[in-house]
The first five atom37 places (N, CA, C, CB, O) and aatype in JSON, in Angstrom:
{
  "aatype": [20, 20, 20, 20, 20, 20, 20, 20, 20, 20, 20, 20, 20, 20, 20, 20, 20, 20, 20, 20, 20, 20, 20, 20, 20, 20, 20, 20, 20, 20, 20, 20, 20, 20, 20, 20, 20, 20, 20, 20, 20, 20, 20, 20, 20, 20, 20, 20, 20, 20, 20, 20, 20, 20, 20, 20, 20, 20, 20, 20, 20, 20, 20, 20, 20, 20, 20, 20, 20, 20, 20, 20, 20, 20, 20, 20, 20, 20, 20, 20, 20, 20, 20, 20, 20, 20, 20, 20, 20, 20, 20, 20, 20, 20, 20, 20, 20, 20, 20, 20, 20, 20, 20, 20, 20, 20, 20, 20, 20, 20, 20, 20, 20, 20, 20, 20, 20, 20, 20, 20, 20, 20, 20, 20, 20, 20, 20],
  "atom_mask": [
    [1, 1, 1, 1, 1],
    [1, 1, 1, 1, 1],
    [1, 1, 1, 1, 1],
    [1, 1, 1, 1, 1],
    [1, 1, 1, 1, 1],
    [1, 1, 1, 1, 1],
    [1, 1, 1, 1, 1],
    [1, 1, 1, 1, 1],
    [1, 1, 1, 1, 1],
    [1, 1, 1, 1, 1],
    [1, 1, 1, 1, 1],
    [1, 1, 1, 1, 1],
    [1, 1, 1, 1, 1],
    [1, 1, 1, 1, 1],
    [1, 1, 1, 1, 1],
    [1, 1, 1, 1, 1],
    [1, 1, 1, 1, 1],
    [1, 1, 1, 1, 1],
    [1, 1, 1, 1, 1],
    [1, 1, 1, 1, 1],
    [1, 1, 1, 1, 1],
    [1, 1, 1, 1, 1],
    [1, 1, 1, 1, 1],
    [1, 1, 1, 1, 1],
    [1, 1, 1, 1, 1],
    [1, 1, 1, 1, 1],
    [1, 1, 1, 1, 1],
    [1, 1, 1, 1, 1],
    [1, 1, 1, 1, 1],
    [1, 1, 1, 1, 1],
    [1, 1, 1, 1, 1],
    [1, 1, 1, 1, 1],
    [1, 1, 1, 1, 1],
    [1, 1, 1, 1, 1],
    [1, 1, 1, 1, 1],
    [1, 1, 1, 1, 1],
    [1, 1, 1, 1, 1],
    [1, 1, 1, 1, 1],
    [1, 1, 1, 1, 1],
    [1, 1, 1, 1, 1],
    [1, 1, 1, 1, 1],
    [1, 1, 1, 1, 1],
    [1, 1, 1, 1, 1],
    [1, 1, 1, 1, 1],
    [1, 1, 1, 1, 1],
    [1, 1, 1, 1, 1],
    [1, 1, 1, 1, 1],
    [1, 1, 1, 1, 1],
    [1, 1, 1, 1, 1],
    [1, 1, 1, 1, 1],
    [1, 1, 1, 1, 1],
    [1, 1, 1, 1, 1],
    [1, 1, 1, 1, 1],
    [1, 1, 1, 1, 1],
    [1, 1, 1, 1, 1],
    [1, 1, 1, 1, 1],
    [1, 1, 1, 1, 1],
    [1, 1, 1, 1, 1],
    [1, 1, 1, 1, 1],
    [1, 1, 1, 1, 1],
    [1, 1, 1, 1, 1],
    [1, 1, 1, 1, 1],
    [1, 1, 1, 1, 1],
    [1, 1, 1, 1, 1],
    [1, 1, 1, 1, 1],
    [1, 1, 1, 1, 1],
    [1, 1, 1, 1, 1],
    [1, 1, 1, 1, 1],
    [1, 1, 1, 1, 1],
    [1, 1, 1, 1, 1],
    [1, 1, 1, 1, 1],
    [1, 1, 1, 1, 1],
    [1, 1, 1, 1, 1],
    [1, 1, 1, 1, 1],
    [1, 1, 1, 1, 1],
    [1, 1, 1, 1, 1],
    [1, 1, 1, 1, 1],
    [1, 1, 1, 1, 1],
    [1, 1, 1, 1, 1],
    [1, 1, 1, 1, 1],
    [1, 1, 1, 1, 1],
    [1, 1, 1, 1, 1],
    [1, 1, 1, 1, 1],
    [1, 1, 1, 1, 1],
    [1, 1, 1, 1, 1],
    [1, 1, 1, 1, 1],
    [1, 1, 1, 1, 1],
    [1, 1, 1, 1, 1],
    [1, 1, 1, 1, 1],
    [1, 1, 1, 1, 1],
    [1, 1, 1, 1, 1],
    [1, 1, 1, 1, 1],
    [1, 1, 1, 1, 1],
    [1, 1, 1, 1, 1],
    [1, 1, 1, 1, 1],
    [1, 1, 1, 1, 1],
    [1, 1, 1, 1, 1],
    [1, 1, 1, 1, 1],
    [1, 1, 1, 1, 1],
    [1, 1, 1, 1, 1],
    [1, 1, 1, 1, 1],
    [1, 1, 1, 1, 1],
    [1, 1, 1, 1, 1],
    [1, 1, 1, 1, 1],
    [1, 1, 1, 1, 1],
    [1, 1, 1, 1, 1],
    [1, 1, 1, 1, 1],
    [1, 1, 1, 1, 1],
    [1, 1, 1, 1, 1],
    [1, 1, 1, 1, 1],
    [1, 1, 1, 1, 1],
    [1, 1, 1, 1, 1],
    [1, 1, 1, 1, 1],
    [1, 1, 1, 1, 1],
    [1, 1, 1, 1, 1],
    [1, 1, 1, 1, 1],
    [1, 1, 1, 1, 1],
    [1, 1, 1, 1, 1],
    [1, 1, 1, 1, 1],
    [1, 1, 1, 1, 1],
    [1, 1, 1, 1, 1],
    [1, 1, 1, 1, 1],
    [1, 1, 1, 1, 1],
    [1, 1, 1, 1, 1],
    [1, 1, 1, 1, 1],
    [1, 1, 1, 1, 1],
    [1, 1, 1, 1, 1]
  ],
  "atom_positions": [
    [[-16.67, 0.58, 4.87], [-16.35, 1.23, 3.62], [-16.36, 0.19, 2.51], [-14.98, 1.95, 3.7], [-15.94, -0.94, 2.78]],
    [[-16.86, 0.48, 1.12], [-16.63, -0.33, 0.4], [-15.7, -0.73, -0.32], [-17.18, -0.27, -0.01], [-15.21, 0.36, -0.62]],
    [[-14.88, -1.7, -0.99], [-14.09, -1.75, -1.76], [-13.57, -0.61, -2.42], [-14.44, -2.46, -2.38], [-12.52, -0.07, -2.08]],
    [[-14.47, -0.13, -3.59], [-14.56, 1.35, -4.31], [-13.48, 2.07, -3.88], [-15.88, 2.23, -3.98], [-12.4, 2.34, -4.4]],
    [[-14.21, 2.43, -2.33], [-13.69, 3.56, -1.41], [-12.62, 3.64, -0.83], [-14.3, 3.76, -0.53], [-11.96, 4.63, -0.5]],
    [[-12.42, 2.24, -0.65], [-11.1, 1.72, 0.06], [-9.66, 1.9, -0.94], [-11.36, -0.04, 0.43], [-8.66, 2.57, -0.68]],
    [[-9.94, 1.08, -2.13], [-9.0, 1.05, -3.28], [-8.75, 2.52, -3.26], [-9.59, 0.42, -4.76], [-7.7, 3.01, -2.84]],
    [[-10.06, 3.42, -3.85], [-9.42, 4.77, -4.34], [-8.54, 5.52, -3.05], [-10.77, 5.87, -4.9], [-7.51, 6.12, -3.38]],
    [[-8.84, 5.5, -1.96], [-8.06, 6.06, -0.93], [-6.87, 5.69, -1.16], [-8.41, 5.77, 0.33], [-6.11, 6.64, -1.27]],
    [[-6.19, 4.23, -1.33], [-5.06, 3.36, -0.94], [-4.48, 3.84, -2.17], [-5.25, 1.66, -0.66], [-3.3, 3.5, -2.23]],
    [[-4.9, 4.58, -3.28], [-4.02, 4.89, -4.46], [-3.61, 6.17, -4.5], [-4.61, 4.63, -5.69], [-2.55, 6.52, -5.01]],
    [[-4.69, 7.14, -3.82], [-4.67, 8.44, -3.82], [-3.38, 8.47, -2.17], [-6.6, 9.18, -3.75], [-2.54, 9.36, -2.03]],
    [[-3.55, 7.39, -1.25], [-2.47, 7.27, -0.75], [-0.75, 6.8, -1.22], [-2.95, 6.68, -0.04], [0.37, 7.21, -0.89]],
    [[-1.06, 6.15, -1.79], [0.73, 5.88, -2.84], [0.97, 6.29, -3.94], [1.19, 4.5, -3.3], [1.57, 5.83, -4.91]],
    [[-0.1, 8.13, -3.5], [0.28, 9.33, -4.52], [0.39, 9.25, -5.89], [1.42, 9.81, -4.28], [1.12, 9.9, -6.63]],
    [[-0.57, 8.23, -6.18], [-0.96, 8.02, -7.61], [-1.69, 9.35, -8.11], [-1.96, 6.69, -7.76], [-2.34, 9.83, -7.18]],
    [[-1.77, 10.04, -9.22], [-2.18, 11.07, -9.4], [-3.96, 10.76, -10.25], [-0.92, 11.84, -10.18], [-4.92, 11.53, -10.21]],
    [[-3.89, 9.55, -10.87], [-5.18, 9.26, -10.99], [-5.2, 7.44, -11.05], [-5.79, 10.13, -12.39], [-4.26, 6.65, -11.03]],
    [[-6.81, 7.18, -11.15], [-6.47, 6.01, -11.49], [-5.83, 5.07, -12.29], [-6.99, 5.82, -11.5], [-5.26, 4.04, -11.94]],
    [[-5.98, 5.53, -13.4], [-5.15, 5.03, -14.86], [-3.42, 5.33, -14.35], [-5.73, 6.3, -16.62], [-2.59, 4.53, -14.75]],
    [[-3.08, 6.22, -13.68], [-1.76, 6.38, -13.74], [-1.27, 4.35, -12.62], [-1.32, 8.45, -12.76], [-0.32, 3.56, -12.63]],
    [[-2.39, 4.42, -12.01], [-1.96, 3.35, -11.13], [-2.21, 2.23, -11.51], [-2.38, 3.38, -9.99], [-1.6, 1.21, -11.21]],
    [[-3.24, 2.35, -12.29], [-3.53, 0.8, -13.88], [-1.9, 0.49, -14.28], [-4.63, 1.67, -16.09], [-0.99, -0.31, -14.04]],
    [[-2.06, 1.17, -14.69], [-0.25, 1.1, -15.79], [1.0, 0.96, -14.93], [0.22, 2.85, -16.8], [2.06, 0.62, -15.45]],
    [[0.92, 1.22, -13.68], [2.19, 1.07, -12.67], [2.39, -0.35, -12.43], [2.01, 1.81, -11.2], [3.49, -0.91, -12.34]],
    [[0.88, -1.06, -12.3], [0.76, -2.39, -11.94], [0.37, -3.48, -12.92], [-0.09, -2.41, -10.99], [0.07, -4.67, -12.76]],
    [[0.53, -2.44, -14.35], [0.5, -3.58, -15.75], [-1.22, -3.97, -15.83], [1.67, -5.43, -15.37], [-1.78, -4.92, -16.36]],
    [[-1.62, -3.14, -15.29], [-3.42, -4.12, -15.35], [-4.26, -3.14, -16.29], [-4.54, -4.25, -13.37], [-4.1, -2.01, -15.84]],
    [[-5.0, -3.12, -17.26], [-5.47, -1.99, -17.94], [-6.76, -0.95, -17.32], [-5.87, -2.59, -19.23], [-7.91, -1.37, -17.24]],
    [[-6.59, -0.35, -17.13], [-7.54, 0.84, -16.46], [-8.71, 0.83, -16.75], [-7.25, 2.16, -16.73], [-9.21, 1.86, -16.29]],
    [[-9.5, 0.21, -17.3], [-10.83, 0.21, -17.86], [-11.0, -1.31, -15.93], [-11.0, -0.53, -20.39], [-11.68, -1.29, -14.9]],
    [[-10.31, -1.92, -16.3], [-10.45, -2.95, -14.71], [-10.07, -2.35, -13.32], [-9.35, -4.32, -14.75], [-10.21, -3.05, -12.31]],
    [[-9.81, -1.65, -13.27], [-9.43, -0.87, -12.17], [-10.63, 0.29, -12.24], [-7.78, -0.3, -12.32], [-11.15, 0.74, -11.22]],
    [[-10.94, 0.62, -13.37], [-12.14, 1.57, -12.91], [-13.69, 0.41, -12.57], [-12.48, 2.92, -14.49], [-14.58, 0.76, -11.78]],
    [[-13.72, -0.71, -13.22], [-14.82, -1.44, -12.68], [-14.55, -2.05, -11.36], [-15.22, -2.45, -13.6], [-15.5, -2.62, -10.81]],
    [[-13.24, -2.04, -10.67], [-12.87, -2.35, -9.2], [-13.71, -0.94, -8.46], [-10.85, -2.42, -8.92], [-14.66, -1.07, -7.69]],
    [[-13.21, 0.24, -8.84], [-13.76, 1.49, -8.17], [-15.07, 1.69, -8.1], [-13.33, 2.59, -8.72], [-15.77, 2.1, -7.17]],
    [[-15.41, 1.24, -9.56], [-17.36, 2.01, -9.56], [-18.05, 0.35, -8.75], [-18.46, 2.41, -12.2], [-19.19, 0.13, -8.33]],
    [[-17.43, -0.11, -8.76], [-17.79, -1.74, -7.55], [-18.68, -2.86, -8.97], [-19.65, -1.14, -5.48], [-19.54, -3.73, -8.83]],
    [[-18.22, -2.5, -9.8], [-19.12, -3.68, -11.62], [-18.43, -5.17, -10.75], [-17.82, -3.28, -14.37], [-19.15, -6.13, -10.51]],
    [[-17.18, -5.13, -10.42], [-16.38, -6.52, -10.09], [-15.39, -6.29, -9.24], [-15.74, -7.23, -11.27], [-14.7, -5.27, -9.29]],
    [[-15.23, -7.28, -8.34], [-13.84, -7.1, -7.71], [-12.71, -7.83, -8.42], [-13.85, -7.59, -6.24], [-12.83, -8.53, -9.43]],
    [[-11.61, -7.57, -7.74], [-10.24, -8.37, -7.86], [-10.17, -9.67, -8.18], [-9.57, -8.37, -6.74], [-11.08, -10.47, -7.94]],
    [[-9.69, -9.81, -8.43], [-9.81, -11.9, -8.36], [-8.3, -11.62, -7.7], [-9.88, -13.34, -10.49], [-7.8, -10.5, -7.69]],
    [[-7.64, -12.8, -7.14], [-6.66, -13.13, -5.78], [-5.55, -13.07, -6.65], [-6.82, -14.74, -4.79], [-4.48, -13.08, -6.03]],
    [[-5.44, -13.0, -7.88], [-3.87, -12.98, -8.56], [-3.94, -11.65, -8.45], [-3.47, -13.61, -10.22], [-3.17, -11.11, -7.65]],
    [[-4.82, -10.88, -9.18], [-4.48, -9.45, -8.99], [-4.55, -8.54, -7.69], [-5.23, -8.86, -9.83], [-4.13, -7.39, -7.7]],
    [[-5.06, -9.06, -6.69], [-4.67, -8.28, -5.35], [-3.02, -9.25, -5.28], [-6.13, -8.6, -3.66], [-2.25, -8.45, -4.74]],
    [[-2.58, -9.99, -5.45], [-1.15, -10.19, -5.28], [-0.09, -9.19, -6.26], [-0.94, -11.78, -5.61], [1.04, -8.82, -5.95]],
    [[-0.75, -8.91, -7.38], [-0.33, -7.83, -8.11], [-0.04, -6.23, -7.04], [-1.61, -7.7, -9.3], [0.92, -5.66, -6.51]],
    [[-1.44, -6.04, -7.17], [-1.74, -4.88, -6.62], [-1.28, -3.85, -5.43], [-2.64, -5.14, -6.45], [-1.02, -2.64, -5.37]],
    [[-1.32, -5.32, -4.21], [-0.7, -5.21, -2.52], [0.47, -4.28, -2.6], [-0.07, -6.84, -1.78], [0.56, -3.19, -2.03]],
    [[1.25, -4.78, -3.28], [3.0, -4.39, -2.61], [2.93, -2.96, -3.42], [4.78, -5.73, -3.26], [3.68, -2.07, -3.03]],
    [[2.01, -2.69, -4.59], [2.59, -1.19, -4.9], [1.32, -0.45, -4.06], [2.73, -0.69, -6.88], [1.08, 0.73, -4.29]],
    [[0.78, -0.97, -3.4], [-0.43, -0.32, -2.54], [0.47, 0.18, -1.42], [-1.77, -1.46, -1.96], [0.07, 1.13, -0.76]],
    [[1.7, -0.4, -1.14], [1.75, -0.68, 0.02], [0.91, -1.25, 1.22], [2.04, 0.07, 0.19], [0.99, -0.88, 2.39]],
    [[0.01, -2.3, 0.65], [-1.01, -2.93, 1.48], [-0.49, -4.57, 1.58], [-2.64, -2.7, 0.73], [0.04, -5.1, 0.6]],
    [[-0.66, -5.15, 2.59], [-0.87, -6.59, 2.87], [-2.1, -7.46, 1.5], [-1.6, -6.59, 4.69], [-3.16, -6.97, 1.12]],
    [[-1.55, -8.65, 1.1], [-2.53, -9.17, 0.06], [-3.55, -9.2, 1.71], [-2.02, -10.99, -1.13], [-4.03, -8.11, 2.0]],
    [[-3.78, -10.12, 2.48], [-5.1, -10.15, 3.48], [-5.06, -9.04, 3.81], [-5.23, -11.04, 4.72], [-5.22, -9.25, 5.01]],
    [[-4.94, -7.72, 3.72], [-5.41, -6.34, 4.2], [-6.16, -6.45, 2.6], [-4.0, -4.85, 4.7], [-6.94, -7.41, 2.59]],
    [[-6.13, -6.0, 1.76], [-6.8, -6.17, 0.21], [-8.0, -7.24, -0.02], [-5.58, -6.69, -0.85], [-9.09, -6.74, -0.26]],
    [[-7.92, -8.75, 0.05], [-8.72, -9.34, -0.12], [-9.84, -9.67, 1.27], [-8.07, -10.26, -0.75], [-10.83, -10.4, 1.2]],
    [[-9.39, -8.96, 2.44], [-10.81, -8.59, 3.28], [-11.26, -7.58, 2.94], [-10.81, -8.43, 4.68], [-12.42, -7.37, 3.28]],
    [[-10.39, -6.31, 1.96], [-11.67, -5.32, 2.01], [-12.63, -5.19, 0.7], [-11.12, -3.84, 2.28], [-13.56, -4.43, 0.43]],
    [[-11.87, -6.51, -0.14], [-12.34, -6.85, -1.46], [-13.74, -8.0, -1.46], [-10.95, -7.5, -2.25], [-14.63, -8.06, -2.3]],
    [[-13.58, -8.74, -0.4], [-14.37, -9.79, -0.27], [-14.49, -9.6, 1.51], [-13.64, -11.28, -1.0], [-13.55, -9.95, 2.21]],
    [[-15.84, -9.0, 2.14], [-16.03, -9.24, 3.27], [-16.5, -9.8, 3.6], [-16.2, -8.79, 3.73], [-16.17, -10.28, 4.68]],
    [[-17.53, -10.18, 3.04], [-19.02, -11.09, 2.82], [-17.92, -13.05, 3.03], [-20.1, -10.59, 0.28], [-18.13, -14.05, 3.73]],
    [[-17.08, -12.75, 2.22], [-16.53, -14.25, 2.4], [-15.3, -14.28, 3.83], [-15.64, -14.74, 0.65], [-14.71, -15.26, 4.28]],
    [[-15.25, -13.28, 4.14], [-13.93, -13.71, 5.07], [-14.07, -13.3, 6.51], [-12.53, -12.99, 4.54], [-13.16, -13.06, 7.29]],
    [[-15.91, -13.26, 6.82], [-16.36, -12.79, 8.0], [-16.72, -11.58, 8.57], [-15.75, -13.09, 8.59], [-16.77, -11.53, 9.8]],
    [[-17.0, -10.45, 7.82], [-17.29, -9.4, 8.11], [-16.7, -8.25, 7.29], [-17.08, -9.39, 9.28], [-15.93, -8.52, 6.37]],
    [[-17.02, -7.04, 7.57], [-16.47, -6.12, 6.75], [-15.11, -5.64, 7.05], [-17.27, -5.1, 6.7], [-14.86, -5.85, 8.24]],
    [[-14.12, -5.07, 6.4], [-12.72, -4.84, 7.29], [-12.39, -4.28, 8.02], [-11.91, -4.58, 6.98], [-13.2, -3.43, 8.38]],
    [[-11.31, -4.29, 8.6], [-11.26, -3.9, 10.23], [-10.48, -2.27, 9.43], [-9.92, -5.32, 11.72], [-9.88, -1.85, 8.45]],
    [[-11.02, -1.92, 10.62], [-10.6, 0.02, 10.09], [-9.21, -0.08, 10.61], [-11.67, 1.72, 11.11], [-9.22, -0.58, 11.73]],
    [[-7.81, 0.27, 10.12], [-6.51, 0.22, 10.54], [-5.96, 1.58, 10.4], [-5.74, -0.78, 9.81], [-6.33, 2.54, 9.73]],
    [[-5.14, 1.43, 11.07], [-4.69, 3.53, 10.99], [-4.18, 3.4, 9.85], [-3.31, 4.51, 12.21], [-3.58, 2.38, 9.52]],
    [[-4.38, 4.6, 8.92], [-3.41, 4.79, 7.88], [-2.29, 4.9, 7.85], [-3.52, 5.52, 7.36], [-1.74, 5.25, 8.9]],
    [[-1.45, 4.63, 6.63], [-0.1, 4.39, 6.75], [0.12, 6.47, 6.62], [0.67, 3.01, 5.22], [-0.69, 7.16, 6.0]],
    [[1.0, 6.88, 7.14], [1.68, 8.13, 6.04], [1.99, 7.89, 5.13], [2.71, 8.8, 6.22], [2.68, 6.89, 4.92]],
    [[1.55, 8.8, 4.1], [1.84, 8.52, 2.42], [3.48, 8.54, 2.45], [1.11, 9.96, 1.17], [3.8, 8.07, 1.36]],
    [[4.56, 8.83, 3.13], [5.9, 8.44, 3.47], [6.19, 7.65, 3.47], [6.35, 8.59, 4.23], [7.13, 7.39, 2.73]],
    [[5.54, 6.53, 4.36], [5.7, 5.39, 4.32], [6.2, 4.46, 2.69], [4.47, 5.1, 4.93], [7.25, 3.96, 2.28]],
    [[4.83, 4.6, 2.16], [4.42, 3.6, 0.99], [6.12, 4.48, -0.12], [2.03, 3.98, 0.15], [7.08, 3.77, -0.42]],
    [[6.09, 5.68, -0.43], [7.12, 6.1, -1.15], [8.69, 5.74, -0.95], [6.96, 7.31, -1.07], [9.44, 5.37, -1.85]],
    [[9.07, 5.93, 0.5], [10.07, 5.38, 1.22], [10.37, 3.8, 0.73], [9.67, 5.51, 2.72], [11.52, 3.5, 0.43]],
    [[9.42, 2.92, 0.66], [9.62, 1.79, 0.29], [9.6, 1.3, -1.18], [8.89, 1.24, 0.95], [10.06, 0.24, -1.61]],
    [[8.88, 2.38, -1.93], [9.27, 2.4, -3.62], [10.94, 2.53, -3.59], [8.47, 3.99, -4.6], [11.8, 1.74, -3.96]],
    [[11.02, 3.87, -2.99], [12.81, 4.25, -2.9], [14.01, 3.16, -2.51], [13.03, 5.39, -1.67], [14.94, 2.73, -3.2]],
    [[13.57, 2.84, -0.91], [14.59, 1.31, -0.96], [14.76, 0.02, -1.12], [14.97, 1.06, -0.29], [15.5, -0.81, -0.57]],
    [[13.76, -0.05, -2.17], [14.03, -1.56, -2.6], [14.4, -2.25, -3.85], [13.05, -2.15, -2.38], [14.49, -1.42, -4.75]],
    [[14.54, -2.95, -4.08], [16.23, -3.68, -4.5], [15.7, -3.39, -6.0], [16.75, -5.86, -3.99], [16.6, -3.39, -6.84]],
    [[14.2, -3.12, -6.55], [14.23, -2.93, -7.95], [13.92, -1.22, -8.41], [13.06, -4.02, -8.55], [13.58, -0.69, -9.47]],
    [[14.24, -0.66, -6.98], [14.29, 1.21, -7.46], [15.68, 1.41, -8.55], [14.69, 2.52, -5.64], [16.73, 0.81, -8.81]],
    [[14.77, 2.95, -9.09], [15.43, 3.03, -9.74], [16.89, 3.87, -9.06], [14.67, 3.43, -10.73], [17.89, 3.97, -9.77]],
    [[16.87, 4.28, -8.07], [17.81, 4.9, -7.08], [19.16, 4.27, -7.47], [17.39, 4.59, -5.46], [19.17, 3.04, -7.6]],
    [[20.43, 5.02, -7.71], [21.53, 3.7, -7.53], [21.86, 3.13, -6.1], [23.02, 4.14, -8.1], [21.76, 3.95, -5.19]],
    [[22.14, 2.16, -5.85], [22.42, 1.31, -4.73], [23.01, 1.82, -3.2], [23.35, 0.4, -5.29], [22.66, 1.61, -2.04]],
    [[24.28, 2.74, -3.93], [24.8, 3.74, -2.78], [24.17, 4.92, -2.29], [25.93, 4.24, -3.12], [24.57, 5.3, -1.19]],
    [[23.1, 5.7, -2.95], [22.2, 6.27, -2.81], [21.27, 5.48, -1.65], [21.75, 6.48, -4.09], [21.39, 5.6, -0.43]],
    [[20.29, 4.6, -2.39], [19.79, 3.98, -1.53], [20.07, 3.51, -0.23], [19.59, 3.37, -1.99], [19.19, 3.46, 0.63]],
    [[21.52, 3.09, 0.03], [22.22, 2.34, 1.92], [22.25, 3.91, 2.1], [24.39, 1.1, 2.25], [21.81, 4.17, 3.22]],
    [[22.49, 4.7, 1.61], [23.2, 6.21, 2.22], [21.51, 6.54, 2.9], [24.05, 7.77, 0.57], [21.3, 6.62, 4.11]],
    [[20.53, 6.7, 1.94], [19.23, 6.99, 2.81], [18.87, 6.19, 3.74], [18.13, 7.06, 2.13], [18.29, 6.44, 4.79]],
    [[19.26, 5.17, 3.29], [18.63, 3.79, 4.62], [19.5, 3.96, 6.44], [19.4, 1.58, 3.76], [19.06, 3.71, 7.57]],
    [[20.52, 4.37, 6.06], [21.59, 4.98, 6.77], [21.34, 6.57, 8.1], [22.51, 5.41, 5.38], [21.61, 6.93, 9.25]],
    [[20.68, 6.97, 6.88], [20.36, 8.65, 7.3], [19.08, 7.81, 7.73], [20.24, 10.29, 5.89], [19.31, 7.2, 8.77]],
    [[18.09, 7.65, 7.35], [16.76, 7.31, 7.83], [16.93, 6.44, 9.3], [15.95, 6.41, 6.61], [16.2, 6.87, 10.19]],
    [[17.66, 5.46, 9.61], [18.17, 4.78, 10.41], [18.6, 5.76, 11.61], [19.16, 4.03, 9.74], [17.96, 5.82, 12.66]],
    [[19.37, 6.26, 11.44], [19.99, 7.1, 12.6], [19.11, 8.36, 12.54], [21.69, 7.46, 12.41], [19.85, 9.17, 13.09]],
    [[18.0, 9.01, 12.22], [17.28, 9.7, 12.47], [15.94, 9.2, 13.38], [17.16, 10.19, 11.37], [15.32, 9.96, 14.13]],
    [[15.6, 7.75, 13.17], [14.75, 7.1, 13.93], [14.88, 6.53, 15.1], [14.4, 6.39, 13.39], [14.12, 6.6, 16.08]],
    [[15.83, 5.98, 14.97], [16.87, 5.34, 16.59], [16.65, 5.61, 17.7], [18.25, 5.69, 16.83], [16.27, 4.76, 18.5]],
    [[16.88, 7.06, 18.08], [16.08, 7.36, 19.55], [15.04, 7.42, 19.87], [16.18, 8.22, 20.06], [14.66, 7.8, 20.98]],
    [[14.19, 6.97, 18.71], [12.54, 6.97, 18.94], [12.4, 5.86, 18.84], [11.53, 7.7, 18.06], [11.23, 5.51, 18.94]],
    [[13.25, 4.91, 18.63], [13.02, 3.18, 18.83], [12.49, 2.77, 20.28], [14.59, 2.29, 18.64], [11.66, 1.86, 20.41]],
    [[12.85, 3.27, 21.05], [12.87, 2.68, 22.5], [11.51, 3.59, 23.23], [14.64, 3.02, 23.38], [10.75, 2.99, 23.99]],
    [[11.35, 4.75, 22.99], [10.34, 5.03, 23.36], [9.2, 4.09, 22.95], [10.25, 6.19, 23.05], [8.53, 3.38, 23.7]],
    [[9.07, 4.24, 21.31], [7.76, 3.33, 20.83], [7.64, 1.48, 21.43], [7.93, 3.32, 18.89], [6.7, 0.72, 21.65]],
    [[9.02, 1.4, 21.5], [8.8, -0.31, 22.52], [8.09, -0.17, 23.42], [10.03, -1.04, 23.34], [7.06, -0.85, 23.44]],
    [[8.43, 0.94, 24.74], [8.03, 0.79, 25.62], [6.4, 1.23, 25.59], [8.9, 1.31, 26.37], [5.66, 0.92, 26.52]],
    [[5.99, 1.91, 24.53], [4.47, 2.32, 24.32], [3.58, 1.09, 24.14], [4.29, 3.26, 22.99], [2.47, 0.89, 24.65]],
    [[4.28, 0.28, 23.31], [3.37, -1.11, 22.65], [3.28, -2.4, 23.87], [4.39, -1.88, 21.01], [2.48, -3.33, 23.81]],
    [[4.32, -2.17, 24.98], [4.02, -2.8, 25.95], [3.62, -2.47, 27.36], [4.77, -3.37, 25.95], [3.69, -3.16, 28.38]],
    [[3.22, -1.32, 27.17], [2.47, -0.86, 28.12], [1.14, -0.97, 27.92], [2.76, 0.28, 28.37], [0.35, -0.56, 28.77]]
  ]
}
């Protein structure tokens, strides 16, 4: 997949409603983010450090699928995250806008709703 394809998925995954809405989330002006998409230029390495954490992507998950040609091949296909995921982690972290007790109270509830599925998934990854 190309860059293009990759980016627009990974935004339309952290439920960005268009591109420009996700320009402006990450301070970068949308006219550069649409020449990331139509493939005019890629990223340069400050702005995939920008970019990653509201992607919910790894900077090396980003700059292999930005630059394959330099980092040995094209990128490795990885399961998608659930768009849950990436939102969940807007919600608990330390610069949401959530207040604080809000936030441990979900981390709390989320915690003890996952728990008994902790031990199953161990024993999956080492089998």
């Amino acid at each position: 997949m190309s860059f293009g394809g990759y980016l627009k998925e990974a935004i339309q995954a952290a439920r960005f409603p268009t591109p420009t809405h996700f320009a402006r989330a990450v301070g970068i002006d949308p006219s550069v983010v649409l020449r990331w998409l139509s493939e005019e230029q890629r990223p340069t390495i400050r702005s995939i450090e920008r970019i990653a954490p509201v992607l919910g992507k790894s900077i090396n998950e980003l700059v292999v699928a930005a630059y394959p040609d330099r980092v040995g091949g094209p990128a490795p296909q990885l399961p998608a995250n659930h768009p849950l995921v990436h939102e969940l982690a807007l919600m608990l972290a330390e610069d949401s806008p959530i207040p604080a007790a809000d936030r441990q109270a979900l981390a709390t509830v989320l915690d003890r709703m996952i728990d008994p599925y902790r031990k199953a998934l161990r024993r999956r990854r080492t089998a």
